[in-house]
C-alpha positions in Angstrom: -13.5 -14.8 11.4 -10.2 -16.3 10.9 -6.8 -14.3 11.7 -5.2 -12.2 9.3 -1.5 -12.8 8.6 0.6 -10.5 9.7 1.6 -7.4 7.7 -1.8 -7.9 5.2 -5.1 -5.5 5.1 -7.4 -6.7 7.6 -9.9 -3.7 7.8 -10.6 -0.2 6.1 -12.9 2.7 7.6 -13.9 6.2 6.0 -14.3 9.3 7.9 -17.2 11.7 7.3 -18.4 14.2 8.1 -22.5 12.8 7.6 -22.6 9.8 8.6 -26.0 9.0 8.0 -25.8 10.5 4.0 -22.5 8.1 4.0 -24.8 5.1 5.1 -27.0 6.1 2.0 -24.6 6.4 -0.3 -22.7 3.0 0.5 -26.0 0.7 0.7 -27.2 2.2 -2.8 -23.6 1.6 -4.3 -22.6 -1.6 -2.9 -25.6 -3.2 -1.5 -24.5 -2.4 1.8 -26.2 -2.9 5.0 -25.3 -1.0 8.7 -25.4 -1.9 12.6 -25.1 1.6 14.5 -22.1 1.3 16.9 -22.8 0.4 20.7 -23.1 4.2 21.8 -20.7 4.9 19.1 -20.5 7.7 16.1 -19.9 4.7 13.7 -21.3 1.8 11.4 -20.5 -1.3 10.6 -20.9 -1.9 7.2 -22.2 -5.5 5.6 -22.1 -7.2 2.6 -24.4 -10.8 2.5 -24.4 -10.6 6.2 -20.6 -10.7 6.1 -18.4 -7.3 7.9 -16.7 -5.7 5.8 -15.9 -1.7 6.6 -17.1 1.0 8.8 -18.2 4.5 7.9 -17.0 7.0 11.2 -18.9 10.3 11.8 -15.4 12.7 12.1 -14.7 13.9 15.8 -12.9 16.9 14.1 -13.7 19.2 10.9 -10.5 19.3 10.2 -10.0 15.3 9.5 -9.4 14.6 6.0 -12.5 12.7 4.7 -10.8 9.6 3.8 -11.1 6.2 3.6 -8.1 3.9 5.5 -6.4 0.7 5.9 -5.3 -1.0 8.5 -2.5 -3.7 8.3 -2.4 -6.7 10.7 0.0 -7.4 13.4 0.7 -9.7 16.3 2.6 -7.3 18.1 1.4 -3.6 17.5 3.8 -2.4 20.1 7.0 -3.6 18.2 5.4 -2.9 14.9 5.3 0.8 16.2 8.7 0.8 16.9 9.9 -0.2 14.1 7.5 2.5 12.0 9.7 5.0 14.0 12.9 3.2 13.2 12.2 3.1 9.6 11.5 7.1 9.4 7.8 6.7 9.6 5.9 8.8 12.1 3.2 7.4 15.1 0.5 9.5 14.3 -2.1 8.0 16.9 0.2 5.8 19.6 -1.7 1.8 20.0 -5.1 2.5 22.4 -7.3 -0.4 23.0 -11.0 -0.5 21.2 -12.6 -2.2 24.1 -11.9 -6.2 23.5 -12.1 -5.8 19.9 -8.4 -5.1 19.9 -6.1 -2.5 19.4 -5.5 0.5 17.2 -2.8 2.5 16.0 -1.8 5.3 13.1 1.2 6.0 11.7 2.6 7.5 8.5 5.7 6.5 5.7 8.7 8.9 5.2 6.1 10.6 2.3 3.4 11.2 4.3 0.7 8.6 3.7 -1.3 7.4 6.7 -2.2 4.0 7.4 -3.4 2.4 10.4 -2.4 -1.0 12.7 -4.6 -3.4 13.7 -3.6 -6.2 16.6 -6.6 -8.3 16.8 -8.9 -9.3 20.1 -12.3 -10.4 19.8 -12.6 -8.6 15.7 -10.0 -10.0 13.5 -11.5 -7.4 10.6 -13.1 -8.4 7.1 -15.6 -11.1 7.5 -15.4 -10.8 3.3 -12.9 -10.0 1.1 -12.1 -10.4 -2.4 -15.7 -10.6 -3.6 -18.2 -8.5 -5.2 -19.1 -5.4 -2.3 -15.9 -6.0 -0.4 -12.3 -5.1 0.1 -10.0 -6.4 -2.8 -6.9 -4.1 -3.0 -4.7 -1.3 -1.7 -2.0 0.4 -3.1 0.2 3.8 -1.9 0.9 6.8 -4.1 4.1 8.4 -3.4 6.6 10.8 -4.4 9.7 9.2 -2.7 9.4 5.6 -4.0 12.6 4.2 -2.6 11.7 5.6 0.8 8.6 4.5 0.9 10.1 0.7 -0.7 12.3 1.3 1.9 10.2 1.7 4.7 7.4 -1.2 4.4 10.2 -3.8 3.4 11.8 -3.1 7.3 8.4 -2.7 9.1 6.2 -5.1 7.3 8.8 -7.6 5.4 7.4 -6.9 2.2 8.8 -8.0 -1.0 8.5 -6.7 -4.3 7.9 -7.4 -8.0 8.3 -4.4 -10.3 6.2 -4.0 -13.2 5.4 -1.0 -15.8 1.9 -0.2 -16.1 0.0 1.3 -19.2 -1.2 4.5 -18.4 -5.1 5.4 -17.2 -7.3 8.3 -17.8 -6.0 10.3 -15.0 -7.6 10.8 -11.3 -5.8 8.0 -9.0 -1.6 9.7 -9.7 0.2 7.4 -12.1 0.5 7.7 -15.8 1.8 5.8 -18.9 4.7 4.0 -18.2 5.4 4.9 -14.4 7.1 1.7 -12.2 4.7 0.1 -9.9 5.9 -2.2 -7.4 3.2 -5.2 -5.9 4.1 -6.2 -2.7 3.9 -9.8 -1.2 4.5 -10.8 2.8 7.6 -12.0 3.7 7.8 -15.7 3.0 6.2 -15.9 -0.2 7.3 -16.2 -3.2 6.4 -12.6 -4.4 4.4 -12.6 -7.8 0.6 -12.0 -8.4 -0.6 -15.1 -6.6 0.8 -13.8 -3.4 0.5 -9.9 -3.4 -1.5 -7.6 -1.2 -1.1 -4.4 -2.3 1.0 -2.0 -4.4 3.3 1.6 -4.1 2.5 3.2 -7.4 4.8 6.8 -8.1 3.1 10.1 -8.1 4.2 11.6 -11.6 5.2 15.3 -12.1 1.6 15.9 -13.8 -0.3 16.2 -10.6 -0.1 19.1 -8.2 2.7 19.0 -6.2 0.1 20.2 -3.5 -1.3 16.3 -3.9 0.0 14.3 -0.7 0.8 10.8 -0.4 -2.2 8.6 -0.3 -3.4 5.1 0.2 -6.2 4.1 -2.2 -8.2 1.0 -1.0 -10.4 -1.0 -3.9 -13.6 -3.0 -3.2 -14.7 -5.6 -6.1 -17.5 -5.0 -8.2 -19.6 -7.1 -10.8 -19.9 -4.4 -13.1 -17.1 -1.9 -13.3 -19.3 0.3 -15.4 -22.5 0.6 -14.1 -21.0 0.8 -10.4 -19.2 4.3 -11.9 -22.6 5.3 -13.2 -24.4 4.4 -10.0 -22.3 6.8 -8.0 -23.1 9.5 -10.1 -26.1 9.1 -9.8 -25.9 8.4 -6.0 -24.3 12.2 -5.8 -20.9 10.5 -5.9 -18.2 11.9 -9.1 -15.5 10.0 -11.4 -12.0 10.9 -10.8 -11.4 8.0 -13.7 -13.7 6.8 -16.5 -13.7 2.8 -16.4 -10.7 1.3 -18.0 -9.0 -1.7 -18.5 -5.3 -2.9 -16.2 -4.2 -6.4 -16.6 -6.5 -7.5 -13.7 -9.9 -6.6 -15.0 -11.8 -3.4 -15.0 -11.5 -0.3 -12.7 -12.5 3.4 -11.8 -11.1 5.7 -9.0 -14.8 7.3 -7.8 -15.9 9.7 -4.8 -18.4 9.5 -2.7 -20.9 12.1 -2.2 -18.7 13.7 0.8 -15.6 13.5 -1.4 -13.5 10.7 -0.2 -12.0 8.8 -3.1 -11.8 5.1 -3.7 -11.6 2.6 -6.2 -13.6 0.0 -7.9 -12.3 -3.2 -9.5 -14.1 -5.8 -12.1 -11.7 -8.5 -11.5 -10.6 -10.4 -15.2 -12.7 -13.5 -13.5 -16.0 -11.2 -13.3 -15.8 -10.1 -16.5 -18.5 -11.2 -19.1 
């Protein structure tokens, strides 16, 4: 697998609390197939042979049942620092994962987690950007110039600012809220270069609803992957509807962690 840039997605888990019902769920929604961890409460999950995410039975009840991204770096030590420098907080400090490479969690000034990743033998996705795979994350937020803030110190990001249309409720934004896309530093930011997004967490949601990262995985059909989680035991937190760049739906799985699915404009019929 090649290396990931620095500062881009390179990997995304879920934590559950069944791991084997999560296996189910997956391979009937995306096609999915697992290898059991060497000795390991965990999956890896495969799409056409390729990696692509895990599924991790919880260690603790009390975990959020979630699914997370990691972001890439060369130097997870400095990367740390600066997380702490910029007002985030080091949730889980870096600890090796045997010579696969090593791991770390931290948070942004609003609360939403997200995970480091300095590569060793497992750079992360095998595929990405394809049907059954990682496409997309974005970060919900209540404190938007905090949180712009913060990733433009630790990661370099650079932004372009657009106003979306509103959606059908379920993932935080509505009509007419600022999103920012974010590209790595040295690129020209713009939609050829962007890897993910801070979207603003409007007054019409609970203020009990945290900050969040939600991760997208590319589908062929928007629509019938919705219905296919429903009837996988899986629920809608938003109906299929259209953005600028194709089709999606935010969706849960049958143990409640919430993602999203995205019918790129290029998929569509």
């Amino acid at each position: 697998m090649a290396a990931f840039a620095p500062s881009t997605p390179c990997w995304v888990d879920v934590q559950l609390s069944d791991l084997e019902a999560g296996k189910r769920f997956y391979g009937g929604l995306f096609g999915w197939t697992f290898r059991a961890g060497d000795g390991m409460p965990f999956a890896d999950a495969y799409s056409d042979g390729e990696l692509v995410a895990a599924l991790a039975a919880k260690q603790d009840g009390r975990m959020p049942t979630a699914w997370g991204v990691y972001f890439s770096t060369n130097d997870i030590l400095a990367t740390v620092a600066l997380v702490r420098e910029a007002g985030g907080q080091v949730i889980t400090d870096p600890v090796r994962a045997g010579g696969a490479g090593i791991l770390a969690q931290a948070a942004d000034p609003g609360g939403a987690v997200f995970g480091l990743w300095q590569a060793g033998e497992r750079t992360g996705f095998g595929k990405h950007d394809a049907p059954g795979s990682f496409c997309w994350t974005e970060v919900y937020t209540r404190q938007p110039e905090r949180v712009d803030a913060f990733y433009e110190e630790v990661f370099g990001f650079r932004g372009t600012d657009l106003t979306l249309p509103g959606e059908p409720g379920g993932s935080g934004h509505s009509a007419g809220t600022d999103f920012r896309m974010w590209s790595p530093a040295g690129t020209e930011p713009g939609d050829d270069t962007a890897i993910g997004g801070r979207a603003v967490i409007t007054d019409a949601f609970p203020e009990m609803l945290p900050s969040y990262f939600l991760s997208y995985f590319a589908v062929a059909d928007c629509d019938r992957t919705a219905g296919t989680a429903v009837h996988l035991g899986g629920r809608i937190s938003a109906p299929p509807f259209d953005i600028p760049y194709g089709r999606m739906a935010v969706l849960q799985d049958d143990q409640g962690a919430v993602f999203a699915v995205l019918q790129p404009s290029g998929l569509l019929p």
